[in-house]
C-alpha distance (Angstrom), angle and dihedral (degrees) to the residues before:
residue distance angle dihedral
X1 . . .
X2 3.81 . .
X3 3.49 113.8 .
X4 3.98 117.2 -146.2
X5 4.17 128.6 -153.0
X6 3.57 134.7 -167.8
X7 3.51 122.9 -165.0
X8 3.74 117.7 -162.4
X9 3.97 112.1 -155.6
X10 3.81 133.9 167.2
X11 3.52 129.5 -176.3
X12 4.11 119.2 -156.3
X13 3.58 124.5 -166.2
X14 3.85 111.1 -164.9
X15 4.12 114.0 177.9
X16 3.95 110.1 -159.2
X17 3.61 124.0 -171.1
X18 3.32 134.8 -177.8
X19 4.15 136.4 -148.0
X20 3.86 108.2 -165.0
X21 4.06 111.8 -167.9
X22 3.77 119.7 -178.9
X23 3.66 119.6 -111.1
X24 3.55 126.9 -89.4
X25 4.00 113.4 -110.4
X26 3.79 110.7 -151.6
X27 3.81 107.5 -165.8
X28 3.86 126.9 -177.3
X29 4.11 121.0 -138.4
X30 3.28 100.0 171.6
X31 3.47 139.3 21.7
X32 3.94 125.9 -140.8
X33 3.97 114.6 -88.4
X34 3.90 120.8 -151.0
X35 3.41 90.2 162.8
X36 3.92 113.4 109.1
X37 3.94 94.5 15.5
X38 3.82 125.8 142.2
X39 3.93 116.7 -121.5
X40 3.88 109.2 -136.9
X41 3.67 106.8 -161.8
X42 4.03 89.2 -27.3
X43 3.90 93.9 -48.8
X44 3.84 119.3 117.9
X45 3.81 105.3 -162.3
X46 4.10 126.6 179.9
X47 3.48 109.9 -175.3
X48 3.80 111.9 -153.6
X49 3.59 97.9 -144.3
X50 4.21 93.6 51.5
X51 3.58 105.5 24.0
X52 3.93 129.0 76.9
X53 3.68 86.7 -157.6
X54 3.31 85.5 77.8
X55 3.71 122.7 116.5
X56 3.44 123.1 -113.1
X57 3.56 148.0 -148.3
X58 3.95 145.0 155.7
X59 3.53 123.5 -140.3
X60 3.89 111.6 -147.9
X61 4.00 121.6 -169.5
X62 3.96 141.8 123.4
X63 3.51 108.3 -28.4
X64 3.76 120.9 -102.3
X65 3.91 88.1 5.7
X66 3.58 117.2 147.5
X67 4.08 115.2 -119.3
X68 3.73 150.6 168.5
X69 3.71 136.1 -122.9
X70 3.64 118.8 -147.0
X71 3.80 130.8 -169.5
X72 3.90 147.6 161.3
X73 3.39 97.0 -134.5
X74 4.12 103.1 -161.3
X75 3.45 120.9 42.9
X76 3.79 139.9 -173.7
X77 4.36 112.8 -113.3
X78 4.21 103.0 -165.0
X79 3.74 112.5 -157.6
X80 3.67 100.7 -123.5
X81 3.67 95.8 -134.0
X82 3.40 109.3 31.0
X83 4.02 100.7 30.8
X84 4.18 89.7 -129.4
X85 3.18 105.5 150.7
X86 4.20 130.3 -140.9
X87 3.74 125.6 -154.6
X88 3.91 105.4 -130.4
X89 4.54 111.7 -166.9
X90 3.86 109.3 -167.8
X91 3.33 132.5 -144.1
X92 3.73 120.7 -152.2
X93 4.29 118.4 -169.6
X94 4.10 114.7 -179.5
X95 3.77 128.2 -173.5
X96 3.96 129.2 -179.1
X97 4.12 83.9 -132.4
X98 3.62 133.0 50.6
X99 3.59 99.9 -96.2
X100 3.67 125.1 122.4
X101 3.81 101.0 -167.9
X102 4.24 99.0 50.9
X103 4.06 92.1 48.2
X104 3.41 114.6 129.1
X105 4.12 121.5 -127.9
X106 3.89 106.9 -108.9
X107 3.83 116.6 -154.2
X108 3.57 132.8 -171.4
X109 3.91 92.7 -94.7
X110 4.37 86.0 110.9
X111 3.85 89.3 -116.3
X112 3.48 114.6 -173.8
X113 3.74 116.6 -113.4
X114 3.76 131.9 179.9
X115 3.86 134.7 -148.9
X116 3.44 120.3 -114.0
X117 3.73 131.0 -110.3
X118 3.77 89.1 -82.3
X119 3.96 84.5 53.9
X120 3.97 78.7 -110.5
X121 4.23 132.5 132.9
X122 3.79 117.8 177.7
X123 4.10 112.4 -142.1
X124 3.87 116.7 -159.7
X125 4.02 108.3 -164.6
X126 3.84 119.2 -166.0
X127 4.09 127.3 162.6
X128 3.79 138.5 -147.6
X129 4.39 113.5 -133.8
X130 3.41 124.5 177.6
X131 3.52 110.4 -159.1
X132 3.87 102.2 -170.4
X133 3.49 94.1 113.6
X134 4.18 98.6 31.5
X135 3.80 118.5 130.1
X136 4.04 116.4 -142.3
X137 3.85 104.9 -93.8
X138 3.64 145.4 92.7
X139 4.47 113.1 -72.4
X140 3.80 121.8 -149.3
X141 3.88 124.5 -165.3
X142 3.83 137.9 137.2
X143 3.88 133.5 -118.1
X144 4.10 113.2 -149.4
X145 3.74 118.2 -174.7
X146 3.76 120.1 172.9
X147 3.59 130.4 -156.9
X148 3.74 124.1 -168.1
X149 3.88 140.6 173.2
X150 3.92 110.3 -105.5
């Protein structure tokens, strides 16, 4: 009696590799100012181009690396008290040098940006409020931004 084998064998080859970046540091310098600003027919506006109120912030990564700046650009305000709530529009300006007044406007249209030499971009962030409809008390919100390598 003749006795009959099959071996089954397969041989896979995967080939991993891996790019490592370094993170992205995201640190604030200055923190948006309302204090001292005009109201135009009950709107408070701090443009981040023109104003020094203006919040800013520097970006610091690889250098020359290509990124993208994210935003939501309206955001809810609650009065802490009395729950009213305020309609807050952003307004984000970036430049590849520390200079406030050449920054460029940055949308949400996921425009591709790049760091500087210095692997550094310089964020200005200003807001439009009307408050027509504000009740005296003190507002709370948050302002995300995200950066990321592209």
């Amino acid at each position: 009696m003749e006795r009959l084998t099959a071996q089954s064998r397969a041989e896979v080859s995967i080939s991993v590799s891996a790019t490592v970046t370094s993170t992205i540091e995201l640190v604030t310098i200055q923190t948006m100012d309302f204090t001292g600003e005009e109201l135009e027919l009950g709107v408070i506006e701090i443009n981040p181009v023109l104003n020094p109120n203006a919040g800013r912030m520097v970006a610091r990564g690889n250098p020359n690396a290509e990124m993208r700046i994210n935003f939501v650009r309206t955001r809810e305000l609650r009065n802490a008290t009395t729950n009213n709530v305020l309609l807050l529009e952003y307004l984000v300006a970036g430049n590849l040098i520390d200079e406030q007044a050449s920054a460029e406007f940055l949308g949400q249209d996921d425009r591709d940006l790049q760091f500087n030499e210095d692997g550094e971009f310089y964020i200005w962030v200003g807001a439009v409020v009307d408050l027509t409809l504000a009740e005296p008390g003190s507002y709370e919100g948050e302002f995300s931004i995200e950066v990321e390598y592209i």
